[in-house]
C-alpha positions as semicolon CSV with decimal commas, in nm:
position;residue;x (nm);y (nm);z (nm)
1;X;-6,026;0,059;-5,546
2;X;-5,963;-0,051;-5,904
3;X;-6,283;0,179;-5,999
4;X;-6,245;0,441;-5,778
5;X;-5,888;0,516;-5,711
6;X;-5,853;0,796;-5,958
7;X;-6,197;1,021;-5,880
8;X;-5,988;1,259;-5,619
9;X;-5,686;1,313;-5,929
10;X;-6,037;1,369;-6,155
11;X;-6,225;1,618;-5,946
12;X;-5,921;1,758;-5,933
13;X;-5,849;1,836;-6,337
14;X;-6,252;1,879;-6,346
15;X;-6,366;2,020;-6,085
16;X;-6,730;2,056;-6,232
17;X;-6,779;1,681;-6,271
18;X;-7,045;1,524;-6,028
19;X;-6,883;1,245;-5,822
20;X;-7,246;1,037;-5,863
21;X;-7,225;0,722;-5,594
22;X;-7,550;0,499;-5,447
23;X;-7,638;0,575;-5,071
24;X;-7,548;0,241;-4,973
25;X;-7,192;0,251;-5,107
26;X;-7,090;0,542;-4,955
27;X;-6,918;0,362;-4,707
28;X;-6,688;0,135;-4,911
29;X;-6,625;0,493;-5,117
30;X;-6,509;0,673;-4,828
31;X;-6,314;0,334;-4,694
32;X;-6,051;0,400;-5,026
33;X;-5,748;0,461;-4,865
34;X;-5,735;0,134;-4,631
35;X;-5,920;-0,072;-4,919
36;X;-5,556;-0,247;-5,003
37;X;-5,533;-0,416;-4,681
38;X;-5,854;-0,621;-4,771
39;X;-5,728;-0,790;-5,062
40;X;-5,426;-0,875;-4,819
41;X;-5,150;-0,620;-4,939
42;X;-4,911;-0,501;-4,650
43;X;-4,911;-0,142;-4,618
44;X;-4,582;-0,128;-4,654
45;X;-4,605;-0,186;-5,015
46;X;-4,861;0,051;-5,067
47;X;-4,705;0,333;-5,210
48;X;-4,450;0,127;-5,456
49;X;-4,784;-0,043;-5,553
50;X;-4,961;0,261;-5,633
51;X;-5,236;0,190;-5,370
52;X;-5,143;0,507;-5,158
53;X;-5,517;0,691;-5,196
54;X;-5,610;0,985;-5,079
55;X;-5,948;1,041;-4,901
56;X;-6,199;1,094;-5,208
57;X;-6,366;1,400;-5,238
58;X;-6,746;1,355;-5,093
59;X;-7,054;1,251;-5,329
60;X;-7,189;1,526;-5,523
61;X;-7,504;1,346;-5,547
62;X;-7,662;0,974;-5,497
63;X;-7,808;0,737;-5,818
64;X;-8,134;0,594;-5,712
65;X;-8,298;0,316;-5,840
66;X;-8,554;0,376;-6,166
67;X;-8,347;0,793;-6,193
68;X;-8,294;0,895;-6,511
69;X;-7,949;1,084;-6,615
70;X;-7,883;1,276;-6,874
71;X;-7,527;1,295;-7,082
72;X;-7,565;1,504;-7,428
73;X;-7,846;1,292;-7,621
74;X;-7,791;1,013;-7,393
75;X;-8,051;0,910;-7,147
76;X;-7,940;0,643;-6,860
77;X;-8,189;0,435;-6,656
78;X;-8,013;0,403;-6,347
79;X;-8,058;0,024;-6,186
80;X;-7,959;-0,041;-5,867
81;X;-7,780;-0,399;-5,886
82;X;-7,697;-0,504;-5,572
83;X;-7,437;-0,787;-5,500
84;X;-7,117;-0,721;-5,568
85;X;-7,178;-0,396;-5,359
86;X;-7,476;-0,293;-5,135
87;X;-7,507;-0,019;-5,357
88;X;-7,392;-0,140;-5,699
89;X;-7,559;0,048;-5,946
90;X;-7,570;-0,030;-6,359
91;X;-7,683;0,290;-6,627
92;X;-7,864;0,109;-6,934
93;X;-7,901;0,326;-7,261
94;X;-8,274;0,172;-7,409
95;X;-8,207;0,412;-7,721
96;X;-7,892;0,269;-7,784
97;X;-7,898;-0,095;-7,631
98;X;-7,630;-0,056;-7,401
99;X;-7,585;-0,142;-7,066
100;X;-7,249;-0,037;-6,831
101;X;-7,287;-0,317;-6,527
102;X;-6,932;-0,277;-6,384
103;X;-6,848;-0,562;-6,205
104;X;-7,227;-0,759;-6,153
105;X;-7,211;-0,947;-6,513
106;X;-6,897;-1,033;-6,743
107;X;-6,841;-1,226;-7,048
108;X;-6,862;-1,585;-6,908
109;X;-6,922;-1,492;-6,508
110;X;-6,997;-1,300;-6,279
111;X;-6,911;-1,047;-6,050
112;X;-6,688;-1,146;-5,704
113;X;-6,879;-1,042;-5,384
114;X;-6,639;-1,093;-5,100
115;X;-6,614;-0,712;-5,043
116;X;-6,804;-0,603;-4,756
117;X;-7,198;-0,575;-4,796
118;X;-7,141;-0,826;-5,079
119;X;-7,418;-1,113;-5,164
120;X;-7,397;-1,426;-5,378
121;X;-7,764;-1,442;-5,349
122;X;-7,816;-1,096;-5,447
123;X;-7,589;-1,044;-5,745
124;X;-7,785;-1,329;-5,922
125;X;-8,088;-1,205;-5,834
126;X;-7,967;-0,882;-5,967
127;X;-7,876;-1,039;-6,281
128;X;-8,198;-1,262;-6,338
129;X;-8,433;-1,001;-6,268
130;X;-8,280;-0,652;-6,337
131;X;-8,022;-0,732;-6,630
132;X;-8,162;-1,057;-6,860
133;X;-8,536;-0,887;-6,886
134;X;-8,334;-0,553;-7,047
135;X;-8,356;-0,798;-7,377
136;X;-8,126;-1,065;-7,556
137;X;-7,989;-0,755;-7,775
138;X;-7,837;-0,531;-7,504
139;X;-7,494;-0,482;-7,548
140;X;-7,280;-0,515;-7,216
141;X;-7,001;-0,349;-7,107
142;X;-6,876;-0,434;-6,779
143;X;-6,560;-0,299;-6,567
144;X;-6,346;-0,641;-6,710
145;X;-6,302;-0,819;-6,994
146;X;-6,442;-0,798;-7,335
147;X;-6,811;-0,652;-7,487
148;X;-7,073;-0,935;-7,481
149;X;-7,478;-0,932;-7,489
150;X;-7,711;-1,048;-7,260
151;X;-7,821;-1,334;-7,502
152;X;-7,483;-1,400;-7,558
153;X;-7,453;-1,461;-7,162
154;X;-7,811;-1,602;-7,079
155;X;-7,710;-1,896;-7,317
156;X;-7,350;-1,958;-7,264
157;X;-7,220;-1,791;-6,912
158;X;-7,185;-2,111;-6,697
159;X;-7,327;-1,924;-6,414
160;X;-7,637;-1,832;-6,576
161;X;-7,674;-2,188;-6,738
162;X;-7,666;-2,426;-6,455
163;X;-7,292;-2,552;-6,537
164;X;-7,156;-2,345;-6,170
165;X;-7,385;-2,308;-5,860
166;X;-7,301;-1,982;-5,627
167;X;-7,398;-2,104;-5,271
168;X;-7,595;-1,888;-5,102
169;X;-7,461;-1,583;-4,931
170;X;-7,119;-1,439;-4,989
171;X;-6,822;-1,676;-5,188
């Protein structure tokens, strides 16, 4: 909810934007308006909270794995990450280094994946073998918390060192 609470107020003011989702998300995306209750906040508080969402508009389209997507001069390889979602997906820049993972990788951990569909298993294996091979250089900007690099998190994050241990399936 804390990423997508806002796209029905945005398709809204811009009607022309694409509402872009992966296939396998669609059902946490369409699941918006009761997502409150799963982090344990009465409905009764919803409103006052801020948590009183609409239904979102449907997908305009779905990302897909190795797709390419074009903004201006920009040029996003679209990843799917799975993990933290079934359907998480991450848009890495090569031109410019850049990588937008959302909530799979932050500075110094990782992303939670208690939501439904989630995998411990998967989000590491997302970030061993999707995210470090992008190259020690890549800048990362996730959904939390402060800019970092892939080498900057292969040789400190605690999760990526050794230091913590997921278990295996969801946290």
């Amino acid at each position: 909810m804390d990423h997508i609470g806002g796209v029905a107020a945005l398709k809204k003011l811009k009607p022309s934007a694409a509402i872009m989702i992966h296939k396998a998300d669609e059902f946490i995306y369409e699941a918006l308006p009761g997502q409150p209750e799963w982090i344990g906040i009465p409905r009764t508080q919803w409103a006052a909270l801020g948590f009183d969402y609409e239904d979102p508009p449907k997908a305009d389209g779905y990302w897909e794995d190795g797709q390419q997507y074009k903004v201006g001069e920009l040029e996003f390889q679209i990843i799917h990450c799975p993990g933290h979602t079934p359907g998480h997906v991450v848009l890495f820049e090569a031109n410019e280094r850049k990588v937008f993972v959302g909530d799979v990788l932050f500075a110094g951990s990782v992303g939670r994946t208690d939501l439904p569909g989630g995998s411990t298993e998967q989000l590491m294996n997302s970030i061993m073998n999707k995210l470090l091979p992008l190259g020690d250089d890549v800048e990362v900007y996730s959904g939390h918390g402060p800019v970092t690099t892939i080498g900057k998190e292969r040789a400190t994050n605690p999760f990526l060192t050794g230091v913590y241990k997921l278990g295996a399936g969801r946290l």
